[in-house]
Residue, then its C-alpha position, 0 to 999 in steps of 0.5 A: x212616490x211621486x204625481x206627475x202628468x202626461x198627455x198626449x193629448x187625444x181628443x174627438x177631430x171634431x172639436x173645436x181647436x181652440x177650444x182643446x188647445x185651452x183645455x190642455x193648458x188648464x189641464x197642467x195649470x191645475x196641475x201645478x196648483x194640485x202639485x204634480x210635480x211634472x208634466x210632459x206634452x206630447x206633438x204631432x203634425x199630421x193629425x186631427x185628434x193628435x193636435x199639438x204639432x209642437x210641444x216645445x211651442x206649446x210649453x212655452x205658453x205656460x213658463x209664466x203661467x206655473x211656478x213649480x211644476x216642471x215641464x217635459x217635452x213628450x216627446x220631441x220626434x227627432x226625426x221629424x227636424x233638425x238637431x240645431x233647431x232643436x239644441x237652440x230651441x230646447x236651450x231657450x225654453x230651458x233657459x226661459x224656465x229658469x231649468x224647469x225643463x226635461x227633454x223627452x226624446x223618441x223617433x216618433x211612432x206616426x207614420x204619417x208624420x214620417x211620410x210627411x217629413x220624408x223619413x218613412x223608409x229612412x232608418x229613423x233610429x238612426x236618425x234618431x241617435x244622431x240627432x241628440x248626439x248632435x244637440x249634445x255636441x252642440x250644448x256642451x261643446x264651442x263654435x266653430x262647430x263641425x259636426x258630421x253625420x250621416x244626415x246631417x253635417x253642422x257648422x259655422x266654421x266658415x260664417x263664425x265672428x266670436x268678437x259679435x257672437x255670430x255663429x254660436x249656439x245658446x246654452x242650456x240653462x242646465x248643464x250640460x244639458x237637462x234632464x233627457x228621458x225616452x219613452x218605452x213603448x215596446x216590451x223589453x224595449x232594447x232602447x231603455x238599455x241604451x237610454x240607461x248607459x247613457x244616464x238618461x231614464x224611462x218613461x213606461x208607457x200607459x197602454x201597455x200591460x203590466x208584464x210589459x211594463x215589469x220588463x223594463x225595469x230588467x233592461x234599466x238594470x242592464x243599461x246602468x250596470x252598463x254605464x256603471x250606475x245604481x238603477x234606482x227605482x225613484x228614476x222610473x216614470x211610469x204612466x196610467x190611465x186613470x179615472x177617479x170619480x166619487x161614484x163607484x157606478x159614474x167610473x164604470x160608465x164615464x170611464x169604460x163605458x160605450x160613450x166614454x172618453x177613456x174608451x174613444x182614447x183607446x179605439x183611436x190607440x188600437x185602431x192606429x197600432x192595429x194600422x201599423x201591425x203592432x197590436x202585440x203591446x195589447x197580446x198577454x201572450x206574444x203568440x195570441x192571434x191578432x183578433x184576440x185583441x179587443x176593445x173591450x179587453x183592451x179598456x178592461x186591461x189598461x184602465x183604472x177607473x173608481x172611487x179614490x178607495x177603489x183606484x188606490x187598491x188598483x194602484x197598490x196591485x199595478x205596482x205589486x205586479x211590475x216593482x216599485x217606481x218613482x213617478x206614477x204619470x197621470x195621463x190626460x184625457x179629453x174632459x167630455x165632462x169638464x167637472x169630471x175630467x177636473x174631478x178626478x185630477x183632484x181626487x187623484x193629487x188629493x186622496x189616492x197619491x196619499x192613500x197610496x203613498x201611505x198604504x207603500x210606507x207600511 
């Protein structure tokens, strides 16, 4: 099994911007030196504790700055922009990173985002698929282009001048295109069937219980076996939160107790999905009552805190509930305590992936 990371990122509005903006990038600095072997950056527009409003932008401070980690995008909320911007600013950065790019895609999930960008009442799935069939079109296919949709019409069929390159898209460096992953937030997510026949693979995000991340694998299956190809567990990424610290009782406390940045993760989380009506990610049962959803239980449920001994086992009992995957993703968590919030990145890489990666082996 592999390491790698995966941030939103999510820290305290009252923080010092620069500040986080530096920390995250250390974050995946060390990262590559640990040798996790990716790490993708999620974006946001409107919010003061989401404050990344462009992964694309950010990942770009770290192509001279890493040597082997790759770098994902966390997802690029297509809805939110325009498919030639996008195909020519994926097609730059993957080119910058010499094709240590992946392209993760979604149609976002903050709604304030969504009144923000005019698509609040729009059917953003839809939008959503026709822009990456557009960025696609775009990357693999010549100019002139025309490209019509029901959002968007692309073209330089008027304006194209081949002998100087006018009117022409870059090209990935990865062809046709890099790697595109989606990342699966809802239980028997129907979009991880349809990600499958495409050749694209999942991301199982790490706030929802483990029964619900089992029920991906079963959509995966169905959308290979659509798209006539083998589901192989090494192309399943699933993310967790995990906090891993040499003293049994510091884990308790720094990762689930009442001043934890663990627990403030997960207040934010419930808080917004709660907002939005969709606290069923955080139901054992689909037909438990709203208030059966607690803080408490939520940080109880999701969080995987202790000493590398005590979170190996933890690990080793996830993955005998939902099946073998390929990717465990670390995510990243506002270091409150930096020497903690490093700590535990080092543990992790150091002792509990080989531990783990032992423990499968036998």
């Amino acid at each position: 099994m592999k390491l790698g990371y995966f941030t939103m990122p999510l820290h305290p509005p009252g923080r010092n911007y620069i500040e986080t903006l530096k920390e995250d990038r250390e974050a995946i600095l060390m990262a590559d030196r640990l040798g996790y072997t990716e790490a993708f950056v999620g974006e946001h527009t409107t919010d003061l504790a989401e404050t990344i409003p462009s992964c694309l932008m950010f990942l770009s401070t770290l192509v001279h700055a890493t040597k082997n980690i790759k770098l994902g995008t966390g997802t690029l909320n297509l809805p939110n922009g325009h498919p030639a911007a996008f195909a020519a600013n994926v097609a730059m950065l993957d080119n910058m990173l010499e094709g240590r790019l992946i392209v993760g895609i979604s149609p976002g999930g903050l709604p304030s985002d969504m009144e923000m960008f005019e698509n609040l009442d729009k059917d953003r799935k839809a939008m959503f698929l026709e822009c990456i069939n557009h960025m696609i079109a775009l990357w693999t296919g010549e100019a002139p282009y025309n490209l019509k949709g029901q959002f968007w019409n692309l073209s330089t069929e008027r304006t194209l001048i081949t002998e100087i390159g006018q009117g022409t898209i870059l090209k990935t460096f990865q062809r046709p295109h890099p790697p595109i992953v989606v990342t699966a937030v809802e239980p028997f997510s129907a979009g991880v069937s349809a990600a499958a026949a495409r050749g694209w693979e999942p991301i199982s995000a790490n706030f929802l219980l483990p029964q619900w991340v089992k029920s991906h694998w079963g959509k995966y299956q169905d959308g290979c076996q659509q798209g006539n190809r083998a589901a192989d567990p090494a192309n399943w990424r699933v993310a967790k939160t995990v906090f891993v610290t040499d003293d049994a009782d510091v884990a308790q406390r720094y990762g689930k107790g009442e001043d934890s940045p663990y627990r403030f993760y997960y207040k934010q989380l419930l808080y917004k999905l709660r907002k939005a009506g969709r606290t069923n990610l955080f139901k054992k049962s689909k037909d438990a009552p709203d208030d059966s959803v607690t803080l408490d239980g939520v940080v109880d449920d999701l969080v995987i805190a202790g000493t590398p001994e005590q979170v190996t086992e933890q690990l080793l009992a996830f993955r005998e509930q939902i099946g073998d995957f390929g990717t465990l993703l670390y995510c990243g968590i506002d270091w409150m305590d930096a020497k903690l919030g490093k700590r535990s990145m080092e543990l992790m890489a150091e002792k509990v992936m080989p531990a783990l990666n032992a423990a499968i082996k036998k």
